[in-house]
C-alpha positions in Angstrom: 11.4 -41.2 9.3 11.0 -43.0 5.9 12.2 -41.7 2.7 9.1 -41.4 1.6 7.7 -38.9 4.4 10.9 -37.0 4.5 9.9 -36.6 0.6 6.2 -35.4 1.0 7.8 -32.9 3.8 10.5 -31.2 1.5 8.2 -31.0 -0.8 5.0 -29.4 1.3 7.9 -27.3 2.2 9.2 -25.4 -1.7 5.4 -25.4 -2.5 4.8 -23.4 1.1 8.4 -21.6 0.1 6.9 -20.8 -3.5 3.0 -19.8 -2.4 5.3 -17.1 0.5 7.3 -16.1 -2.7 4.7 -15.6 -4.7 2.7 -13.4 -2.2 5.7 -11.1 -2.5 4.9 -10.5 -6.5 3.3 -7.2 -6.3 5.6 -5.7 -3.9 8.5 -6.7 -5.9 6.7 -5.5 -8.8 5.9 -1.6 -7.3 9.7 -1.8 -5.9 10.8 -2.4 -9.5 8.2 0.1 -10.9 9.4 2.9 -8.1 13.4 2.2 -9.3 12.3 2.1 -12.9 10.1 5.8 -12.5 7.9 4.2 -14.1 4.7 4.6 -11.7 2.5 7.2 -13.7 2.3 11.0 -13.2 0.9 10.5 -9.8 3.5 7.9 -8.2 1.7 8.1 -4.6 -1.8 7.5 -5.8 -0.3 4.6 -7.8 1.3 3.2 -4.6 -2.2 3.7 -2.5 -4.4 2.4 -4.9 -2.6 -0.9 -6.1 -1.3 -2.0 -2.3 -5.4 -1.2 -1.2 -6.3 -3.5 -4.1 -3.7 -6.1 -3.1 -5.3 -5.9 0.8 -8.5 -6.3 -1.3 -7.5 -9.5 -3.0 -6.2 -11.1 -0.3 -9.1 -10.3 1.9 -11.4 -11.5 -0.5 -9.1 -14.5 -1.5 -9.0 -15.9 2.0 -12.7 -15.7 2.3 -13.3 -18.2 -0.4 -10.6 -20.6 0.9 -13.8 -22.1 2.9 -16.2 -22.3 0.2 -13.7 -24.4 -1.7 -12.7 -26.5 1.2 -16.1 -27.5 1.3 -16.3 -27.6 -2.8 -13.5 -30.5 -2.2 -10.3 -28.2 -3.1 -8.3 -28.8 -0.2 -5.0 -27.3 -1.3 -5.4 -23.7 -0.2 -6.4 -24.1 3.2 -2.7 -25.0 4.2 -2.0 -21.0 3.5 -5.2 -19.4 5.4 -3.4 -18.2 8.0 -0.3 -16.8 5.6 -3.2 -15.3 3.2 -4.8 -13.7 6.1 -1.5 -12.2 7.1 -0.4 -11.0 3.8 -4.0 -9.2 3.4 -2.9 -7.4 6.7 0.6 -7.0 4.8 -0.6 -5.2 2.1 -3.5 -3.8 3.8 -0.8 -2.1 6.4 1.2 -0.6 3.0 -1.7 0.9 1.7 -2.4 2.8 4.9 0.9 3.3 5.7 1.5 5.4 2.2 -1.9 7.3 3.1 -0.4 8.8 6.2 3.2 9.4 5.8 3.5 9.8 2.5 0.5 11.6 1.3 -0.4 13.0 4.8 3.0 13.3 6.0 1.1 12.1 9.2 -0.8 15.7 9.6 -3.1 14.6 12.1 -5.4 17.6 11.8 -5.8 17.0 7.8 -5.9 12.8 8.5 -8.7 12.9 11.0 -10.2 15.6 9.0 -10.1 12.9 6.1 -11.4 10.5 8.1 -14.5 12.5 9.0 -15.7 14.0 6.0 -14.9 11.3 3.4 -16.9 8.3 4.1 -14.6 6.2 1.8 -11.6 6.9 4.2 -13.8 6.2 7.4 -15.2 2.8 6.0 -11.7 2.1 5.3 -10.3 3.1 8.8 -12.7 0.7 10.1 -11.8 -2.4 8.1 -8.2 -1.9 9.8 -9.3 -1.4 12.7 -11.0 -4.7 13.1 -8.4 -6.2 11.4 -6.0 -5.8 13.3 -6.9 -8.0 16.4 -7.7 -10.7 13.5 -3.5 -10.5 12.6 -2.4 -9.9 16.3 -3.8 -13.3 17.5 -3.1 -15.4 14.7 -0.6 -17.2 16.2 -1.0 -20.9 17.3 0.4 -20.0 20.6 -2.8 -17.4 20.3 -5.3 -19.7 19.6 -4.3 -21.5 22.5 -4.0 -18.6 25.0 -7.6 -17.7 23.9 -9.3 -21.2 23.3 -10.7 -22.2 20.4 -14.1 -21.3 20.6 -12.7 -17.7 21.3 -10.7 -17.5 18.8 -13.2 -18.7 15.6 -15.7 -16.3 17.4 -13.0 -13.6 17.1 -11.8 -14.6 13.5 -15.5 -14.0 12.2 -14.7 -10.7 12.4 -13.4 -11.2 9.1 -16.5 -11.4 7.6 -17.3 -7.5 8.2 -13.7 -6.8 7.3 -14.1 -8.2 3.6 -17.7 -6.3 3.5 -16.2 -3.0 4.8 -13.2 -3.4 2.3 -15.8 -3.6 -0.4 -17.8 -0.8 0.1 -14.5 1.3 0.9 -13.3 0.4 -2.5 -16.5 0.9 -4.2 -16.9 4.6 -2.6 -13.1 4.9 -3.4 -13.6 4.2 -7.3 -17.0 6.4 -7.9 -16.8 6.2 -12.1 -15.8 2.5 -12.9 -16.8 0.4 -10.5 -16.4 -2.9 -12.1 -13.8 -4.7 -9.5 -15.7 -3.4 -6.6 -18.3 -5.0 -7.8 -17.0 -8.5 -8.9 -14.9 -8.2 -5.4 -18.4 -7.7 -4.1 -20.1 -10.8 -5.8 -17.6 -13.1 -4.8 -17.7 -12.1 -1.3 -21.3 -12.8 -1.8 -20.8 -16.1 -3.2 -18.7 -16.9 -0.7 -21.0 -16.0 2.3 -23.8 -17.4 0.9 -22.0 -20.5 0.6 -21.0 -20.7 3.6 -24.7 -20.0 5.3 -25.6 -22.8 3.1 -23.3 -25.3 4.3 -24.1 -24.4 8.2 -28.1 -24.4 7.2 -27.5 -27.9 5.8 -25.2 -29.3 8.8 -27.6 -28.2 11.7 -30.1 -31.4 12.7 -32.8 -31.7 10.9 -35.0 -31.1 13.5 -34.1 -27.7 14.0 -34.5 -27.1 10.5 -38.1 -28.5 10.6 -39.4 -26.8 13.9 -40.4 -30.9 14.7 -39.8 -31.9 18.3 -37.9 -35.1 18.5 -40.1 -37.2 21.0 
């Protein structure tokens, strides 16, 4: 292999190393904040609510990789597949917290929760369809499923980041400014991608005309 190539690889490799690092940030950061005391009167809530807007981000984040593909910024869709995962990351923190540690996995008061707070049920369902999305994300998955399968599959994403907005939005009640800029970028990015597939199907499906 030239010099030249084994170059390129190293360095595809620290800017992988240093997007996987960086990913890490926030749960460095509560780590530190948990160590330090220094996580507010109400240290649980603070875990919950900054890992669920973490999930958020990354959910949201990895549904405009696409858009900007198509925008001609190629650079982030090399770590779809490690956004995607750390959504499900974070995503599996907040929930995790929820039950053991505020719940202290009392399934009587959980699926009571569940039931009568429609937050907490939207939520539930955003992980529940999330979790097939993280479990076959694998190559060897994509394989083992076929393609066409699998991207059928993977659009359950697009509910996921809709669910997770509306969850949050119900969550926050008084100031719900991120829920709705998280909201209006999912919506950019949805719409932009109906756009592109509108303008790549043949134009005589787009025209009702009947090629002769």
């Amino acid at each position: 292999m030239p010099v030249s190539a084994i170059g390129a690889l190293s360095r595809r490799r620290l800017v992988w190393l240093a997007v996987f690092l960086a990913c890490l940030v926030p749960l460095a950061s509560l780590v530190w904040r948990f160590l330090a005391d220094d996580l507010g009167s109400d240290p649980v809530e603070t875990l919950i609510r900054s890992t669920g807007d973490w999930g958020i981000r990354f959910i949201v984040g990895g549904l405009m990789i696409t858009p900007l593909r198509q925008m001609g910024w190629n650079a982030p869709a090399r770590f779809r597949r490690m956004i995607g995962l750390y959504a499900f990351f974070y995503v599996c923190l907040h929930l995790t917290t929820y039950l053991v540690v505020d719940q202290g996995l009392d399934l009587p008061s959980i699926v009571g929760d569940i039931l009568k707070r429609p937050y907490i049920t939207v939520g539930m369902l955003a992980f529940v369809l999330l979790v097939p999305l993280a479990a076959t994300s694998t190559a060897a998955m994509v394989r083992r499923l076929g393609a066409r399968t699998w991207m059928m599959l993977h659009r359950l994403v697009y509910p996921i980041g809709v669910l997770a907005v509306i969850h949050y939005y119900l969550l926050v009640k008084a100031d719900v400014t991120w829920p709705v800029i998280y909201g209006a970028i999912l919506a950019f990015g949805l719409g932009w991608r109906l756009k592109e597939k509108l303008r790549r199907r043949p134009r005589t499906l787009r025209t009702g005309a009947v090629r002769p």
